[in-house]
Structure formats: structure tokens, C-alpha cells
C-alpha positions in Angstrom: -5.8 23.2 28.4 -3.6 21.8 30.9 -4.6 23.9 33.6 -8.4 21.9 33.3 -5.6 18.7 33.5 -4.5 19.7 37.0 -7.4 21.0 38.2 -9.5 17.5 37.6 -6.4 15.2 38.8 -7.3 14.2 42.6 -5.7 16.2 45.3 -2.8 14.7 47.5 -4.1 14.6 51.4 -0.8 12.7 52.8 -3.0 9.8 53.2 -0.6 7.6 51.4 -2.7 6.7 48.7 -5.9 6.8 47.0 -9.1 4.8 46.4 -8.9 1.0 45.3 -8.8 0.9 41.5 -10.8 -2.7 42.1 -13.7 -1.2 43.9 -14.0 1.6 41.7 -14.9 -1.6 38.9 -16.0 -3.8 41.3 -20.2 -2.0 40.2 -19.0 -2.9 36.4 -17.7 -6.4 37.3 -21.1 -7.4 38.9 -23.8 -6.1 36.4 -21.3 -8.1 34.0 -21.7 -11.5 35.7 -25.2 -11.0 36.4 -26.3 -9.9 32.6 -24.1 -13.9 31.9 -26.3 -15.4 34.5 -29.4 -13.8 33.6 -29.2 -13.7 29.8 -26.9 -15.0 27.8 -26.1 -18.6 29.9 -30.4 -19.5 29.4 -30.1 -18.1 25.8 -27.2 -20.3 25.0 -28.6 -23.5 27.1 -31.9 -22.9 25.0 -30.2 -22.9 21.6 -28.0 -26.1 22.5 -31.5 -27.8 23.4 -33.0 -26.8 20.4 -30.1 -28.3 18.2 -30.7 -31.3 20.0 -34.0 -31.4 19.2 -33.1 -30.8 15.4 -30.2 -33.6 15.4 -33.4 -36.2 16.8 -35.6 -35.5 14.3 -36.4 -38.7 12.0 -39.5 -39.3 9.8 -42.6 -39.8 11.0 -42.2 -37.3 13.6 -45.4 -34.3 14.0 -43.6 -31.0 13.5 -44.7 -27.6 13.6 -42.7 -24.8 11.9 -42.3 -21.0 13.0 -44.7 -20.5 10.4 -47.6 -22.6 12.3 -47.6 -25.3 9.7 -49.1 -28.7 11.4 -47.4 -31.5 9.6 -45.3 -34.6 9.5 -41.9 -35.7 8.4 -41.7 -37.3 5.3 -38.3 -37.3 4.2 -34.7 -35.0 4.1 -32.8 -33.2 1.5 -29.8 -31.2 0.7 -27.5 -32.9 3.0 -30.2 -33.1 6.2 -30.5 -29.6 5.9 -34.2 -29.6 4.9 -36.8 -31.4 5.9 -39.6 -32.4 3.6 -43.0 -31.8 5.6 -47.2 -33.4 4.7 -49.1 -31.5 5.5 -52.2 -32.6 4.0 -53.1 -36.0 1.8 -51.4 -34.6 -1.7 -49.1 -31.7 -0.2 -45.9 -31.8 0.8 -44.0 -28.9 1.6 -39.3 -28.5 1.8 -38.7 -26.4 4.9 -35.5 -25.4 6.5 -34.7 -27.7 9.5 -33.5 -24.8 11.2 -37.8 -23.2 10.6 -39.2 -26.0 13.2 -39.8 -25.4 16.6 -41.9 -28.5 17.8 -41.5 -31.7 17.3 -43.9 -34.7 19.0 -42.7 -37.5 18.5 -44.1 -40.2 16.6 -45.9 -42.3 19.4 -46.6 -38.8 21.7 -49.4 -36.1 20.7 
């Protein structure tokens, strides 16, 4: 077993030392930084723009839910966490807050 040891540790030229140990993770550092740039930095900017969005929500506002439900804010419930949604004359519907994904305001269309 330890003979496989020496034979895979790097030979000594007399060059006075061996290969940089930061360029040998310089490849790793880089396809770290661009995975940030490229993934998660638009993810997390896009989830902070659709709280904001949730936070502005009032009544009166058009809303459609991930479910493709057309409807409008009527009211909240259970602490602002759900939002109470008509969709038609003598319907109304409670869905999660966190379910909508448009909202057009009330003067916009």
C-alpha cells in the first residue's frame, strides 16, 4: 500500500519547488464566481422583486395566480398571509399570497 503512496507523490527535480497550489484552484475558483453571476445573483434579485410585489399588493388590484386564475383583490386573511380573490360576480376564492404572480394594478390593464 505504501509503495502506490510513493509512487503517486511528485518527483523532486531540484527545481526548488513545485506548481502553485493557487493556480491549480484558480479553474475551480472561476466556474464558482461565474455559476454566482450567472445564477444564483438573477435568482435571488428575482425573488426580492417578487416579495416586493407581494408587500404592494392592496385591494382592488387584478391578480393572476400560478394557477391562471383572473381575478381581483377583495380582501386579506390570516395575518396578510392570504389573499381573498373575485373571480366572478358570486365567487370568491382564499389563495395563498405567496400563489400570485401578476398583479396590475388598479388603474393599469
Amino acid at each position: 500500500m505504501f509503495e502506490m503512496i510513493f509512487l503517486m507523490a511528485p518527483a523532486n527535480n531540484g527545481d526548488g519547488g513545485g506548481a502553485n497550489p493557487f493556480l491549480s484552484f484558480l479553474p475551480f475558483i472561476l466556474i464558482i464566481v461565474i455559476m454566482y453571476f450567472l445564477m444564483i445573483r438573477p435568482q435571488a434579485k428575482k425573488q426580492k422583486e417578487k416579495q416586493r410585489m407581494l408587500e404592494a399588493l392592496k385591494k382592488g388590484d387584478n391578480v393572476i395566480t400560478s394557477g391562471g386564475i383572473h381575478g381581483k383583490v377583495v380582501g386579506f386573511t390570516d395575518e396578510n398571509k392570504t389573499v381573498i380573490v373575485k373571480v366572478d360576480e358570486n365567487v370568491k376564492m382564499k389563495v395563498d399570497k405567496s400563489a400570485v404572480n401578476v398583479v396590475n394594478p388598479v388603474g393599469k390593464q
